[in-house]
TORMI-350364 format. One line per 4 residues: number of its first residue (from 1); for each residue x, y, z of N, C-alpha, C. Coordinates in steps of 0.1 Angstrom, whole numbers, always signed. Layout:
N
NUM	X Y Z X Y Z X Y Z; ... .
This chain:
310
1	+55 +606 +2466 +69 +602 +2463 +73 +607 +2450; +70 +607 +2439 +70 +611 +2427 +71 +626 +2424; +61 +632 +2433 +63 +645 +2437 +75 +648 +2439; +79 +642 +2452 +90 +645 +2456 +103 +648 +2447 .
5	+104 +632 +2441 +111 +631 +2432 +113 +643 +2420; +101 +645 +2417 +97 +655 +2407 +107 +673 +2410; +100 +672 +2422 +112 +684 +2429 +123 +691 +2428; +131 +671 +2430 +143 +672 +2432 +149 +673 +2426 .
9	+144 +665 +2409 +152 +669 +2397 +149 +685 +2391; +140 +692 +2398 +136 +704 +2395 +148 +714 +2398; +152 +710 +2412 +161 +718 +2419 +175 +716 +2415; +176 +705 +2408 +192 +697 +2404 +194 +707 +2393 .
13	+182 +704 +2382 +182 +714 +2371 +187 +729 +2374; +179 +736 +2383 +183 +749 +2389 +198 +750 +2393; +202 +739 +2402 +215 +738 +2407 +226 +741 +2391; +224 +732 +2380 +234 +734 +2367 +232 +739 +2364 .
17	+221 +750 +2361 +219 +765 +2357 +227 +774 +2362; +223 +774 +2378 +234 +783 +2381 +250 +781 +2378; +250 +771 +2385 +267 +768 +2377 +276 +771 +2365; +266 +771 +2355 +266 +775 +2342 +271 +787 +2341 .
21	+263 +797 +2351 +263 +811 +2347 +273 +818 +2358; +274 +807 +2369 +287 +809 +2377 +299 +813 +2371; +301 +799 +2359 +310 +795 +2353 +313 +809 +2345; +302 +814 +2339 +300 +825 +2329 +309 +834 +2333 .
25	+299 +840 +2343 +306 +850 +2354 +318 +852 +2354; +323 +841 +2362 +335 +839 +2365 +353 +841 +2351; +344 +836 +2341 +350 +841 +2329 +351 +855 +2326; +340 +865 +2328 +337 +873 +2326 +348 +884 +2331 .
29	+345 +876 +2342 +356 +888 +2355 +372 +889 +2348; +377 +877 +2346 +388 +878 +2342 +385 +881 +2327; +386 +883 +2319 +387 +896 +2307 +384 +909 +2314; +377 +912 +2323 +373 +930 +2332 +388 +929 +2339 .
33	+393 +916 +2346 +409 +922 +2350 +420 +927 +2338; +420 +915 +2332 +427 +920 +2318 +422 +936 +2314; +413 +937 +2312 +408 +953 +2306 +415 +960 +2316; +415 +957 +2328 +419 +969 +2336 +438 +971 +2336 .
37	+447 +958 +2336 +455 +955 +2332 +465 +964 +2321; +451 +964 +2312 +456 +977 +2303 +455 +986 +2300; +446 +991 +2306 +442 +1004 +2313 +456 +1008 +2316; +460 +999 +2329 +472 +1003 +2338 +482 +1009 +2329 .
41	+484 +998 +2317 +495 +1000 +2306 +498 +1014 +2301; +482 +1018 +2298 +485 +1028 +2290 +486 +1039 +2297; +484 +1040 +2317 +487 +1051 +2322 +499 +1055 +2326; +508 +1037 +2318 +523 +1040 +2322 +529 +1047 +2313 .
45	+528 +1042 +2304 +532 +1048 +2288 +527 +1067 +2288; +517 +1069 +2296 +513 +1081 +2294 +525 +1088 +2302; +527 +1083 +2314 +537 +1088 +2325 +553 +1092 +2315; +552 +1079 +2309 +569 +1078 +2303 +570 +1089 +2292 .
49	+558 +1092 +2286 +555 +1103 +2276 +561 +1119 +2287; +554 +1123 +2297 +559 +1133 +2306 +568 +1134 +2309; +574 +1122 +2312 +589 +1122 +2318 +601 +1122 +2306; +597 +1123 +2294 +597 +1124 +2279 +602 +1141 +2277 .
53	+592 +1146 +2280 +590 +1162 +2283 +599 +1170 +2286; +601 +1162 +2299 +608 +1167 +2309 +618 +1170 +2306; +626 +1151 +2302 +639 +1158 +2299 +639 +1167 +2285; +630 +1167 +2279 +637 +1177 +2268 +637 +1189 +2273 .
57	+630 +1194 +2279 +630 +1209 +2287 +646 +1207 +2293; +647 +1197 +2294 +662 +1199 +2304 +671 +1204 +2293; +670 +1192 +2285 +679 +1195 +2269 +678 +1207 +2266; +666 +1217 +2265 +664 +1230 +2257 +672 +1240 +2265 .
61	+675 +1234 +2275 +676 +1246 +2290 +692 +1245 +2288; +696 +1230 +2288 +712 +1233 +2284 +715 +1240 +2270; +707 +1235 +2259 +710 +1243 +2246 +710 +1258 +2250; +701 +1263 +2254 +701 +1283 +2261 +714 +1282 +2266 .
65	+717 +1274 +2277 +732 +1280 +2284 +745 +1284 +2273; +741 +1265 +2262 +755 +1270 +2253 +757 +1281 +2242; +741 +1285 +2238 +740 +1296 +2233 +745 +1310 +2238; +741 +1312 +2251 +749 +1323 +2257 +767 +1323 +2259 .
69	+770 +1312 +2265 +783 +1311 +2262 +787 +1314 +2247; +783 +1310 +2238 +787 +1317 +2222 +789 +1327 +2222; +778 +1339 +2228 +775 +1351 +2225 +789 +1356 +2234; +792 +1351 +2245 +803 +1354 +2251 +815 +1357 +2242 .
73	+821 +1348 +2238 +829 +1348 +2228 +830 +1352 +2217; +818 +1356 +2210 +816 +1362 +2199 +820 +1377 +2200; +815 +1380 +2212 +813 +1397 +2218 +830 +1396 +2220; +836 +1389 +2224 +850 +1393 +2228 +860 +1395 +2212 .
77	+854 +1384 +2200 +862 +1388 +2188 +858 +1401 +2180; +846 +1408 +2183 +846 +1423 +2181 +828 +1425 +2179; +828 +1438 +2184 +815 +1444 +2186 +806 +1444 +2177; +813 +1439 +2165 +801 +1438 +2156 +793 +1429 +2152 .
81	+795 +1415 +2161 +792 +1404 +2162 +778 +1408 +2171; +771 +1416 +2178 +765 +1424 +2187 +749 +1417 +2171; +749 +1417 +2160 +737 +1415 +2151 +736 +1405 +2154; +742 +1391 +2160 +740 +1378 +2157 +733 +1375 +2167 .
85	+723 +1386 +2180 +714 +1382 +2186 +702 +1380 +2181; +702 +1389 +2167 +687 +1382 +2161 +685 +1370 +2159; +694 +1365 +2156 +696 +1350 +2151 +694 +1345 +2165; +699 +1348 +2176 +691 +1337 +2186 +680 +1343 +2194 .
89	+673 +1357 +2189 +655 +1357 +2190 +650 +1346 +2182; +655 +1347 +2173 +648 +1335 +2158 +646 +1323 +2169; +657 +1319 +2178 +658 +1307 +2182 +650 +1308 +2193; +648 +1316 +2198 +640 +1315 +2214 +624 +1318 +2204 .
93	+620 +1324 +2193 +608 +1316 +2188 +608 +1305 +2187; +618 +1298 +2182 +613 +1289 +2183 +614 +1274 +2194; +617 +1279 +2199 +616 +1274 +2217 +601 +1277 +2217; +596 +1287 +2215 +584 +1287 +2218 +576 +1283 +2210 .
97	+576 +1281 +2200 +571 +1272 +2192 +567 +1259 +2197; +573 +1253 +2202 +580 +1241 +2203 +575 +1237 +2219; +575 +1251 +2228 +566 +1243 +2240 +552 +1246 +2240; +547 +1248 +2227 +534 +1251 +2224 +530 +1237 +2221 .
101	+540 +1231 +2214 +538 +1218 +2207 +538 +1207 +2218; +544 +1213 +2231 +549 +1198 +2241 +534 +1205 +2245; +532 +1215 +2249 +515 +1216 +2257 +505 +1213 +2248; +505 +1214 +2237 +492 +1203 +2233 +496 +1193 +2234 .
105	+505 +1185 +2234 +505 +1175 +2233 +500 +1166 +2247; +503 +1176 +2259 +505 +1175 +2272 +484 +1174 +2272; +481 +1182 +2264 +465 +1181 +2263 +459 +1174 +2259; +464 +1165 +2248 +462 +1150 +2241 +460 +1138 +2253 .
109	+473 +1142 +2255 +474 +1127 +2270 +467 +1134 +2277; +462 +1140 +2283 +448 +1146 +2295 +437 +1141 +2287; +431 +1144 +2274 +423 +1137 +2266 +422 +1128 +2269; +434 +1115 +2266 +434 +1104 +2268 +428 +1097 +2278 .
113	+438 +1105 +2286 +433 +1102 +2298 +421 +1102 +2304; +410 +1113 +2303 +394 +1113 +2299 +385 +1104 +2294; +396 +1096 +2280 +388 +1085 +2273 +394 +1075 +2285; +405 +1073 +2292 +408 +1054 +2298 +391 +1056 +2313 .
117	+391 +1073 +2318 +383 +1070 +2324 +369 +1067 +2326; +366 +1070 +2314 +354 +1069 +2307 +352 +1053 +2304; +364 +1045 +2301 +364 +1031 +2297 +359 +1022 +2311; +367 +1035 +2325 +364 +1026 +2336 +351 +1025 +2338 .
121	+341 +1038 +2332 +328 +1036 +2339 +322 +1021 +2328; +327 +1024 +2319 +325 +1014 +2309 +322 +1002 +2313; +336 +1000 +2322 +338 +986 +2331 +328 +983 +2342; +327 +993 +2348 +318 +998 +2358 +299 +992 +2352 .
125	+299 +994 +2344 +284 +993 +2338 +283 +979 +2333; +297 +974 +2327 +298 +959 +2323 +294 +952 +2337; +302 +956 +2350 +300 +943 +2365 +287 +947 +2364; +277 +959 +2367 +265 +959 +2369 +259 +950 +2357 .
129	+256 +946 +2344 +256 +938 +2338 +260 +923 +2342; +270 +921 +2346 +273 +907 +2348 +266 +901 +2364; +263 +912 +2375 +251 +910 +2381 +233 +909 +2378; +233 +912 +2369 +218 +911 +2362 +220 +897 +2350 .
133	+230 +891 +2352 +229 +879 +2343 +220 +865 +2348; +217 +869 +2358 +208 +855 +2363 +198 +855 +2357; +192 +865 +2348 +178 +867 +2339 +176 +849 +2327; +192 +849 +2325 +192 +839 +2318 +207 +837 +2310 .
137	+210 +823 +2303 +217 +821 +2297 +218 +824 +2285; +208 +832 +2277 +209 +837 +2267 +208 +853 +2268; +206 +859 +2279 +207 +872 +2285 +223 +875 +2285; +233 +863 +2292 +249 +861 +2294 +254 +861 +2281 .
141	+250 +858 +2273 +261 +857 +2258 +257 +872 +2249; +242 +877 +2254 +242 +890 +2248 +255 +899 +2251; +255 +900 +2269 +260 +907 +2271 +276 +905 +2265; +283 +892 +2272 +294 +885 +2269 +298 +895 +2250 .
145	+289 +891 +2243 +294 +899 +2227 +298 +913 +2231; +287 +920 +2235 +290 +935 +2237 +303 +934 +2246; +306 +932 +2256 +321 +932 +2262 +333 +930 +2251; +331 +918 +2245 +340 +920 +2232 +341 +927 +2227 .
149	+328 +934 +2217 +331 +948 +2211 +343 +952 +2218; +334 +957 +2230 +345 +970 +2240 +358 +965 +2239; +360 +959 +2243 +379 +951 +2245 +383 +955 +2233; +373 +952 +2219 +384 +953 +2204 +383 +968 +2206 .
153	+377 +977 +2208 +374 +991 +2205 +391 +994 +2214; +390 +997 +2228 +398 +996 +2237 +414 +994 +2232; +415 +977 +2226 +428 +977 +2215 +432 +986 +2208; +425 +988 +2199 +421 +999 +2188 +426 +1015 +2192 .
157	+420 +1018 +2201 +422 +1030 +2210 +437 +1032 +2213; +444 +1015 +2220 +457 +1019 +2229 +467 +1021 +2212; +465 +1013 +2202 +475 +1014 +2193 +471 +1024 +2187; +460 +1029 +2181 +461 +1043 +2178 +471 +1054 +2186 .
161	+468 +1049 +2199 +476 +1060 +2208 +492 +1062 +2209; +496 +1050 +2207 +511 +1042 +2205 +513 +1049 +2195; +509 +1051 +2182 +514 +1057 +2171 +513 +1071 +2170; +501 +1078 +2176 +505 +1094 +2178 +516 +1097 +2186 .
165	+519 +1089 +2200 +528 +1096 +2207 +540 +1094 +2202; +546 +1080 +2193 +554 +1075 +2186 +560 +1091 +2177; +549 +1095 +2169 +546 +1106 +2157 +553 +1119 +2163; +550 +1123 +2176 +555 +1134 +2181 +568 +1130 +2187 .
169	+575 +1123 +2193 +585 +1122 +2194 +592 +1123 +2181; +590 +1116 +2171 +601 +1122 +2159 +598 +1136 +2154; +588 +1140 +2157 +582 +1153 +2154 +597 +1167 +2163; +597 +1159 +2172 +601 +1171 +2186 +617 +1166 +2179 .
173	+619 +1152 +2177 +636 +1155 +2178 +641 +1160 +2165; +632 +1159 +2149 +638 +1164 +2144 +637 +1180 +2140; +622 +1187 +2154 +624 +1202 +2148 +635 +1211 +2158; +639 +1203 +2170 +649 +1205 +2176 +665 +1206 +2169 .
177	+664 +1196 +2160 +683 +1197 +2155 +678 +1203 +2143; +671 +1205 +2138 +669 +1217 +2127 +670 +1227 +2129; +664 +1229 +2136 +668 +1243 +2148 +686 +1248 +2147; +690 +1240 +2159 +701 +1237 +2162 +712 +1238 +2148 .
181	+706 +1234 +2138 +717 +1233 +2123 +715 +1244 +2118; +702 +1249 +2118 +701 +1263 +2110 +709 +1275 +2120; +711 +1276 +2132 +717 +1286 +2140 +730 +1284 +2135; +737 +1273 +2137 +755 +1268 +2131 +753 +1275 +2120 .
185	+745 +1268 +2110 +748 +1279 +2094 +750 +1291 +2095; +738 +1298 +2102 +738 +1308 +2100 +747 +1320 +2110; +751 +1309 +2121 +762 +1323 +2125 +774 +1319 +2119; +781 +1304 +2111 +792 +1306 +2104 +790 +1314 +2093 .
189	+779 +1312 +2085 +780 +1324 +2074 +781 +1338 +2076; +779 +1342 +2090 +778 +1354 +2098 +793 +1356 +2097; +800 +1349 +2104 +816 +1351 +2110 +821 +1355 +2101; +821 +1344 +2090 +833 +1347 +2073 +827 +1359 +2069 .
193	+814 +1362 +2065 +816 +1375 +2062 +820 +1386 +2071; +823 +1390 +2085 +827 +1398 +2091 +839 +1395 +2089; +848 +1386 +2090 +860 +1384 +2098 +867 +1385 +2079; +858 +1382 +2066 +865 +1380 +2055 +865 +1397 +2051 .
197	+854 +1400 +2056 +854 +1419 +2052 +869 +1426 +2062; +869 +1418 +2074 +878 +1430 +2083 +895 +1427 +2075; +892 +1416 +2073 +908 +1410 +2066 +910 +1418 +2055; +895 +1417 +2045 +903 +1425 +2032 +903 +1439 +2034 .
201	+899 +1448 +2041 +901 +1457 +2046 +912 +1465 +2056; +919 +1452 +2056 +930 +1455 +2066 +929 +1461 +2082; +920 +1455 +2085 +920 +1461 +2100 +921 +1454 +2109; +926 +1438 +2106 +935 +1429 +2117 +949 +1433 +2120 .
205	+951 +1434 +2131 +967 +1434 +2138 +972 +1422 +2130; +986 +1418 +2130 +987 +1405 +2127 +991 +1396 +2141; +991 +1403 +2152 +995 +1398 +2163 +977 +1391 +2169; +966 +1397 +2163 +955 +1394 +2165 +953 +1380 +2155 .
209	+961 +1379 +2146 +959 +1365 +2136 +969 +1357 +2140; +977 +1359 +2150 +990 +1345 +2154 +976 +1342 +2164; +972 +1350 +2175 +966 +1343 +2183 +960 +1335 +2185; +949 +1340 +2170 +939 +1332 +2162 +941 +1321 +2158 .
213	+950 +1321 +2153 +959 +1308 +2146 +964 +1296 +2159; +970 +1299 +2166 +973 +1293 +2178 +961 +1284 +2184; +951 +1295 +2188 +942 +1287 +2191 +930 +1281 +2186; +933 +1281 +2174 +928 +1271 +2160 +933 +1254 +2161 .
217	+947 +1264 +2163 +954 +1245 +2168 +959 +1240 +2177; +948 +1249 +2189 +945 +1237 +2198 +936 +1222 +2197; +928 +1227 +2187 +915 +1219 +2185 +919 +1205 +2176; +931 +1213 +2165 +940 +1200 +2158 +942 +1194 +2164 .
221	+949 +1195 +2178 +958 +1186 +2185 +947 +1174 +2195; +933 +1177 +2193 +926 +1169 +2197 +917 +1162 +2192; +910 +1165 +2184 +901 +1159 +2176 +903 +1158 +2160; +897 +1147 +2153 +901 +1144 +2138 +886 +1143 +2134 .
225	+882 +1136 +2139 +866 +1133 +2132 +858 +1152 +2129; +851 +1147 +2123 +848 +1141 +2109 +856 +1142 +2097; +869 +1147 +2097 +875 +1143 +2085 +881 +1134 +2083; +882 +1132 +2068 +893 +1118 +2065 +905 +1123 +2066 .
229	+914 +1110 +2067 +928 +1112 +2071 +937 +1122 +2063; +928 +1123 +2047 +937 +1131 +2036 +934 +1146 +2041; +923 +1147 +2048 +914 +1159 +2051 +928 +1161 +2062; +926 +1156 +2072 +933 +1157 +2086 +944 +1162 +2084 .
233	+955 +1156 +2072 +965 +1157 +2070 +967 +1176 +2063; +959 +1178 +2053 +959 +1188 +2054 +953 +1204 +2058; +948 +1201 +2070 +939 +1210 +2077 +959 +1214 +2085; +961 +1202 +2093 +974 +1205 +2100 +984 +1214 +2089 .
237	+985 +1208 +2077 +995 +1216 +2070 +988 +1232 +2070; +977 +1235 +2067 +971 +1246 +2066 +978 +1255 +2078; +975 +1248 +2091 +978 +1254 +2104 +992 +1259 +2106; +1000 +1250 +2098 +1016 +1254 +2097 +1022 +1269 +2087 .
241	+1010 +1267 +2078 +1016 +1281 +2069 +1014 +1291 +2075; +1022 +1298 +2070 +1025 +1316 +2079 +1009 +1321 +2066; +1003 +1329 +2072 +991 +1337 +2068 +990 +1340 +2056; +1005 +1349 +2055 +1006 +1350 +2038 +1006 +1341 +2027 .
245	+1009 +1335 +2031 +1019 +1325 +2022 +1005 +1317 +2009; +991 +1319 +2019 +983 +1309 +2009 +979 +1311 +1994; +973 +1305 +1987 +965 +1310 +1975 +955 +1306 +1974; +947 +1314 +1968 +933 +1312 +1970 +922 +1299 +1968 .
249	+930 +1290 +1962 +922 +1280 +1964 +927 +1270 +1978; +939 +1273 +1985 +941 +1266 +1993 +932 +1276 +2004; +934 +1284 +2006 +924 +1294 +2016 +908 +1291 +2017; +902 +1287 +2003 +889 +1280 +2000 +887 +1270 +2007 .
253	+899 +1261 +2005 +897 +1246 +2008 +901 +1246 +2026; +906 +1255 +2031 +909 +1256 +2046 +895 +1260 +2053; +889 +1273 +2048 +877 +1273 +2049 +866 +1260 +2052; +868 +1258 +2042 +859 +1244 +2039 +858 +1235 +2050 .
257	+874 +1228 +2056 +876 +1222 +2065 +872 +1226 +2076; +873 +1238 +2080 +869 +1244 +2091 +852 +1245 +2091; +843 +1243 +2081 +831 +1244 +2084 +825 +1228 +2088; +833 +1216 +2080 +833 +1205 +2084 +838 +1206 +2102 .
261	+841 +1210 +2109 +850 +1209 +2123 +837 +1215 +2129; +829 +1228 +2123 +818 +1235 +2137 +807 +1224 +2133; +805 +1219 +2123 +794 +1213 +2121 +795 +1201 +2134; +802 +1195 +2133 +806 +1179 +2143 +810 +1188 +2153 .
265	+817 +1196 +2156 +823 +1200 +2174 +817 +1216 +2173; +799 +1213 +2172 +797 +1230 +2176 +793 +1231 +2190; +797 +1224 +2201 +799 +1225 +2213 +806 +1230 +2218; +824 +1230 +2210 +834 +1235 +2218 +840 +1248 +2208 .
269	+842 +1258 +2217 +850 +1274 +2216 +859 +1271 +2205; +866 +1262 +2203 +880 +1257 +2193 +873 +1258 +2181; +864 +1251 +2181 +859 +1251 +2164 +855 +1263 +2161; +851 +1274 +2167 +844 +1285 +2159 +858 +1294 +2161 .
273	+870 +1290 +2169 +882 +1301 +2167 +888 +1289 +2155; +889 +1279 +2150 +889 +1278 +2136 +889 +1278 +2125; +873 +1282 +2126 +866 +1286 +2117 +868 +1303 +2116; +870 +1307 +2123 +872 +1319 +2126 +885 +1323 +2120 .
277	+901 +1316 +2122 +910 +1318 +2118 +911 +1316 +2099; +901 +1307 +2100 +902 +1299 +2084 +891 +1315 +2073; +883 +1321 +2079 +879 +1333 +2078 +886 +1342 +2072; +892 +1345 +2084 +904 +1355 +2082 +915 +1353 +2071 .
281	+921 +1340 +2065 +928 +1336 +2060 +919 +1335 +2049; +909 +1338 +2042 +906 +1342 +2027 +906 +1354 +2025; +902 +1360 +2040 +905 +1378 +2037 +917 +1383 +2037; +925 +1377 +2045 +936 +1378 +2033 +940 +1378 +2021 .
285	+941 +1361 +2018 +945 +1361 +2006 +939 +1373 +1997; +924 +1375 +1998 +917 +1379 +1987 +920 +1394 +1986; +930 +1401 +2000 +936 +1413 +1998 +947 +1414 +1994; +961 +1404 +1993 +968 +1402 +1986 +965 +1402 +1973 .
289	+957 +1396 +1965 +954 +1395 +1954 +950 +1405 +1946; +944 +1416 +1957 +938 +1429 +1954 +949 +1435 +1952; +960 +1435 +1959 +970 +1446 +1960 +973 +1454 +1972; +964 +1447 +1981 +959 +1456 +1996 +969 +1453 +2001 .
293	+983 +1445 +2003 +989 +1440 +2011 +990 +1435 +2023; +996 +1433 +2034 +996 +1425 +2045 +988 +1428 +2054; +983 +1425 +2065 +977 +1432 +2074 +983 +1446 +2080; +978 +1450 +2091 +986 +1458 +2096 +994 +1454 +2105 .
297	+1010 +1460 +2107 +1015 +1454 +2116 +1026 +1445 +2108; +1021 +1437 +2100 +1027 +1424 +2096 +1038 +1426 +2095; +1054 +1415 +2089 +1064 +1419 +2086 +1063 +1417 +2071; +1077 +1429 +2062 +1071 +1427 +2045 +1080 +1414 +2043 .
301	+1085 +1406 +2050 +1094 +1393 +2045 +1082 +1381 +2046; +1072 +1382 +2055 +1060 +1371 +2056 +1068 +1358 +2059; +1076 +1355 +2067 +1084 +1345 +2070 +1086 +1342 +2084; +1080 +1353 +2092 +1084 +1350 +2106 +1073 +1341 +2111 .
305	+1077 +1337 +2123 +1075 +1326 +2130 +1064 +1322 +2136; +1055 +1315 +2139 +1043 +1309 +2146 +1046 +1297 +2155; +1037 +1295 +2167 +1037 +1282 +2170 +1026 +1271 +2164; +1028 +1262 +2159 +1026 +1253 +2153 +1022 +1239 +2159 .
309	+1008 +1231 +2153 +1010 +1218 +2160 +1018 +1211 +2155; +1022 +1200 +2162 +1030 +1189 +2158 +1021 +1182 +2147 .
């Protein structure tokens, strides 16, 4: 009988043992869901990165279109605008530049990707582990530590990764509009010098400067921003004087305005016939001043008529 007895508390003992490590287990599993959890996380975040990509390729592909449309217009105000393709080789380097940058990056997240799978075998090795835990209850908390490590390691890994991909996104947006601002500079400083040489030189019609002028203020009649109202007010006055009539510091300061107008609206054809008109209207003045007199064509009274915005 005592035997017996003996047994039974032997087997009872056994019975809360296991339990124990049931219990264990059972913990165990859920931190291996969680780990995988985030696993999931980070192959979303990788996805959102590509589809990241993507649209900018789309963005770059519209920037090329409105580039070519420039060149359209440019070629139409005279042949010698035909140099300002260098300036957009400059720019298709650096398009290429730039998808050198999205393909490593694109090789980063494949890396990444390498390390989350490598984590699964990780996981993989931990359940084989949490099946070999019936060795003992001090066998289970060995392991139990090491799994911790991994989890903090894991952390560690996903925010480090959050902050490089973070890093290239400001990386890509701001060498894109740098881009984008150095081409504006540099084909308006293109323009004024051609269109300021052909003026003082006299080789505008003046029927080629009403036109100009006209469709300079189409762009008044729609848009104000970015200037201030004292700005606004005199860009329109600008638009009203007949060609001759300016002096050279009001021809400066029309200029001026007109570089303010491509900077904010270098999307639309108006600002660069603008800028274009406001050009022309230093080479003027600056041939009046010479002595070169009016354009060709012109009338010697410099009084006749334009259409004008309101």
């Amino acid at each position: 009988m005592a035997a017996e007895l003996g047994l039974i508390a032997s087997l009872a003992g056994a019975a809360a043992s296991v339990a124990a490590v049931v219990g264990a287990a059972y913990a165990l599993g859920r931190k291996i869901a969680l780990l995988e959890s985030r696993v999931a996380s980070v192959e979303s975040r990788v996805a959102s990165v590509e589809s990241r990509v993507e649209s900018l390729g789309a963005e770059l592909a519209s920037l090329k279109g409105d580039v070519s449309a420039l060149r359209v217009e440019v070629a139409a105000l005279k042949d010698g605008f035909a140099a300002l393709s260098e300036g957009f080789a400059s720019l298709r380097d650096g398009f290429i530049v730039l998808r050198g940058e999205v393909t490593s990056l694109k090789e980063d997240v494949a890396a990444l990707k390498g390390d989350v799978a490598g984590l699964k075998g990780d996981v993989a090795a931990l359940k084989g582990d949490v099946e070999s835990l019936s060795g003992g209850l001090g066998s289970l908390r060995e392991v139990s530590a090491s799994l911790g490590e991994r989890l903090a390691s894991l952390e560690a890994s996903v925010a480090s990764l959050r902050g490089e991909l973070s890093s290239a996104e400001e990386r890509l947006g701001a060498y894109v509009g740098g881009r984008v601002s150095r081409v504006l500079r540099a084909f308006t400083g293109y323009q004024e010098l051609l269109l300021e040489y052909l003026s003082l030189k006299g080789l505008l019609e003046e029927g080629e400067v009403r036109l100009l002028k006209g469709e300079a203020a189409r762009l008044a009649e729609i848009v104000a921003n970015p200037l201030t109202k004292e700005e606004w007010e005199k860009l329109r006055a600008f638009l009203r004087k007949e060609p001759g009539d300016f002096t050279l510091e009001e021809a400066y300061e029309f200029r001026e305005l007109a570089r303010k107008v491509v900077i904010e609206y270098g999307d639309r054809v108006e600002a660069y016939k603008l800028h274009a008109y406001a050009s022309i209207i230093v080479g003027l003045t600056l041939r009046k001043l010479s002595g070169g007199g009016q354009p060709r064509g012109a009338p010697s009274g410099g009084s006749g008529s334009a259409a004008t915005p309101s």
